[in-house]
N, C-alpha and C positions, 0 to 999 in steps of 0.2 A: 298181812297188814291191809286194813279197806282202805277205799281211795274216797276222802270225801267228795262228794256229789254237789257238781255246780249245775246251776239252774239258767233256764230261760223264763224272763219276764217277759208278758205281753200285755201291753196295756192299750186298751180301748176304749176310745172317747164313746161315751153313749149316754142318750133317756135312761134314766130308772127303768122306762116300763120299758128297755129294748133290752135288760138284762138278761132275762130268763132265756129266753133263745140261744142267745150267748151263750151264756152257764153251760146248760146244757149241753149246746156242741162242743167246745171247748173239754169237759170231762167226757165226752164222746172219744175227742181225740188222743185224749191218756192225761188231763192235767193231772197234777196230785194234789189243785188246792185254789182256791177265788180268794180274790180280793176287793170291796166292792166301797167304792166312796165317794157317794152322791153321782156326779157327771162321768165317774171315767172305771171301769171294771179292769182290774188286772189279773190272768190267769199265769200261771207257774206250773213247767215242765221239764223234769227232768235233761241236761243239756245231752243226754246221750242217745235220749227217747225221740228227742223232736227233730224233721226230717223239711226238709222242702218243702216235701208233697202238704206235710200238716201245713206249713204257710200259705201254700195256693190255694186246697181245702178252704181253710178262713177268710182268708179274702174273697175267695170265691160266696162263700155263703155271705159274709158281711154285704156283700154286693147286691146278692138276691133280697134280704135284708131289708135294705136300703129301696129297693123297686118295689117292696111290699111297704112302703111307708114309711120305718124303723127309722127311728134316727141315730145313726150311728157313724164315728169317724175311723180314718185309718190307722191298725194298728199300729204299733211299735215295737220293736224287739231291743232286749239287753241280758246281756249274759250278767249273772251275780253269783261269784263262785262262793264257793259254801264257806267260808271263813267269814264272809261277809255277811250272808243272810245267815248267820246265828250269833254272829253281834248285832245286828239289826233286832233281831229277838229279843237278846238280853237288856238291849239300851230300852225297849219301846213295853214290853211285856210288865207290866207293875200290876199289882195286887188287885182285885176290884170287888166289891162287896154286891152281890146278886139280889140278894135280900138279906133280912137281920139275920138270919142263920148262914146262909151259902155265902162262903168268897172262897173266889179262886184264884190261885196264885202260879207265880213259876217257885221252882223249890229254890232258887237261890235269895227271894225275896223275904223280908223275916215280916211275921206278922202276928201280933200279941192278940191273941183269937179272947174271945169270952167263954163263957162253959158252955154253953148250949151249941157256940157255932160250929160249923162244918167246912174244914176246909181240907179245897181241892188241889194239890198238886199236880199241874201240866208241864212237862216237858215239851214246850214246844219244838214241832215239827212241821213239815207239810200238813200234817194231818188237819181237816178242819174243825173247831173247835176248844179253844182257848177262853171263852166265856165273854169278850170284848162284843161281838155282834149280836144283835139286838134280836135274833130269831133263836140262838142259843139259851139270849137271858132269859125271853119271855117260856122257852116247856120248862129252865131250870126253878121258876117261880110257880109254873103249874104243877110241877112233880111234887113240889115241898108240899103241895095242896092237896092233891090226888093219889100220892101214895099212901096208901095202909099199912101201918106194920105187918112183918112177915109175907107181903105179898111177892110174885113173880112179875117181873118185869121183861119186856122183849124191847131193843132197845134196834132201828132197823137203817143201816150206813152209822153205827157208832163213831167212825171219823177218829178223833184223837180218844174219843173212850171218857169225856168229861160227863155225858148224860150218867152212863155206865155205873160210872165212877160215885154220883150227887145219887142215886138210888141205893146204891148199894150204901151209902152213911147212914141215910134216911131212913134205913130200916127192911128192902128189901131182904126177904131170903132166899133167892137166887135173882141174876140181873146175867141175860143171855144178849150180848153185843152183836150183830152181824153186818161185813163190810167187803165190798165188792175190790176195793184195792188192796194191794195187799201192803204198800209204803203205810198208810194207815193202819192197819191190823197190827204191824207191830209197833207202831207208837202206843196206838190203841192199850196193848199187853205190856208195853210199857211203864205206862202211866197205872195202870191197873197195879202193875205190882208194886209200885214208889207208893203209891197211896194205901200199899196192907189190905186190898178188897180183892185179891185172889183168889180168895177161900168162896166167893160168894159171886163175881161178876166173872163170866167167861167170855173169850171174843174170839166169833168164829168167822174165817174167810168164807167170803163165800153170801149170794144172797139168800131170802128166805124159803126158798126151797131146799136148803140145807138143814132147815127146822129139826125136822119130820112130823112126829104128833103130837111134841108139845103144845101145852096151850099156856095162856099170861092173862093174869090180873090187868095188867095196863103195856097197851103196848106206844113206844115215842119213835118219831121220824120227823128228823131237822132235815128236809133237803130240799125240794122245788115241785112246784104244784103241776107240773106234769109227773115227774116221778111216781108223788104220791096218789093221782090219781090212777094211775095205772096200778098202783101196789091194792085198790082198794077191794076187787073183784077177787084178790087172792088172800086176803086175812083174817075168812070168816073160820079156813080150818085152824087158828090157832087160836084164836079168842073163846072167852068163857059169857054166856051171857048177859053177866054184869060187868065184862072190861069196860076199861075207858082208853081211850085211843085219844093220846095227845099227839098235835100236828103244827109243825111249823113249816116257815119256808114261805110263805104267800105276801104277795102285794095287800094293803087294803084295798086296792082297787078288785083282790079279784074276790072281795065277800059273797055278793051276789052270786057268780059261778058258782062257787065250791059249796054253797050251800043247798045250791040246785043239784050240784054231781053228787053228795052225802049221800041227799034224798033219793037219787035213781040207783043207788046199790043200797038203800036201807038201814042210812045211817042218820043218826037227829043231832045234831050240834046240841050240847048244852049250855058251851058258855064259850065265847070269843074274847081274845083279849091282844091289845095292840100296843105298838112303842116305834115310835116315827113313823116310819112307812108299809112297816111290819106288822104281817096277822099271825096269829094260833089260835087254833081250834079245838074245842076239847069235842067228843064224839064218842056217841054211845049205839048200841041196836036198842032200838026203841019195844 
């Protein structure tokens, strides 16, 4: 018999722009999942993973943080055992339409779809990725865009497997997921198999050097503009020289940058597109 899994909340007064730092370390120290809204970030950690030393760690950095300018307040901790965050789930998770085609739902939600549309079943979980955040909606609107029938997709931190998932309706013929947790990987396969896209979307632990020499029509990564800049020096051996590389995860503040960093590995934006405080980037080799 498993023993369900109760959680640590940490919630963080903070700037927008003091986020990313956060993010970051916070999934450095094992979260399994962000939560981010306006003034205050809340990370989520396993209640059996998290230790002291993770508490002193964060404080200790929020500190340093804070002496580099950051504006940022002290955390908070609360235990939410798992009965509770998956009624929290069910009462808050409702239907949401992405675009005229895409809506994604939880499967307990009923929803009288049109012909044409596409819809996505999530089970949520930690994994991130439920279609509510606005770095998610914005690739799942580039994808409906930039996918071509029958093409390969490389989909890179899949999370709950919703990108995965919206390519593989769209038309991909194959859709290769890969994700460094492993709580994620199998929501991920999850939700992969609730949605009938198993035959054609696979999710692999593990990051992209797990590849090997596959290459993809279009490759998508929803995660943070350090991540992805580091990922961009490594994805010239899997690309074709007409992919498009969809990119989420960015501030509009950080437009300027990332179109400078594209540029110094060889890469040309060709179209940006935004929703609140959120960038995506479509990128091609020129």
């Amino acid at each position: 018999m498993n023993r369900l899994t109760s959680w640590i909340e940490v919630t963080i007064p903070a700037a927008s722009e003091s986020f990313e730092p956060v993010e970051n370390f916070l999934f450095e120290q094992g979260s399994c999942g962000i939560e981010e809204d306006k003034k205050v970030l809340k990370g989520y950690f396993r209640e059996d993973l998290f230790s002291e030393k993770i508490k002193k760690l964060l404080e200790f950095y929020i500190e340093n943080l804070r002496m580099m300018g950051f504006s940022i307040g002290t955390p908070e901790y609360r235990n939410i055992p798992a009965e509770d965050w998956n009624h929290n789930w069910e009462k808050n998770f409702k239907p949401i339409q992405i675009t005229s085609r895409i809506v994604v739902k939880p499967p307990w939600e009923k929803w009288k779809s049109k012909s044409n549309q596409i819809i996505i079943n999530i089970i949520p979980k930690m994994a991130f990725g439920t279609g509510t955040h606005e770095t998610t909606q914005l690739l799942l609107e580039l994808l409906e865009v930039y996918l071509h029938p029958s093409e390969t997709v490389l989909d890179i931190g899949t999370g709950s497997g919703i990108l995965a998932i919206a390519g593989a309706k769209l038309g991909a013929s194959r859709v290769l997921g890969v994700e460094i947790d492993r709580n994620a990987v199998k929501n991920a396969k999850e939700n992969i198999f609730y949605n009938k896209v198993d035959h054609i979307a696979e999710i692999r632990p593990g990051s992209i050097e797990t590849i090997g020499s596959e290459k993809f029509d279009l490759v998508l990564a929803n995660i943070d503009r350090i991540t992805i800049t580091n990922l961009l020096p490594k994805l010239g051996g899997y690309i074709l020289p007409d992919t498009r590389l969809l990119f989420s995860g960015f501030l509009t503040t950080d437009e300027k940058e990332m179109k400078e960093t594209f540029s110094v590995y060889g890469y040309q934006p060709i179209e940006t597109k935004s929703k609140g405080e959120w960038l995506s980037f479509v990128v091609c080799r020129p």
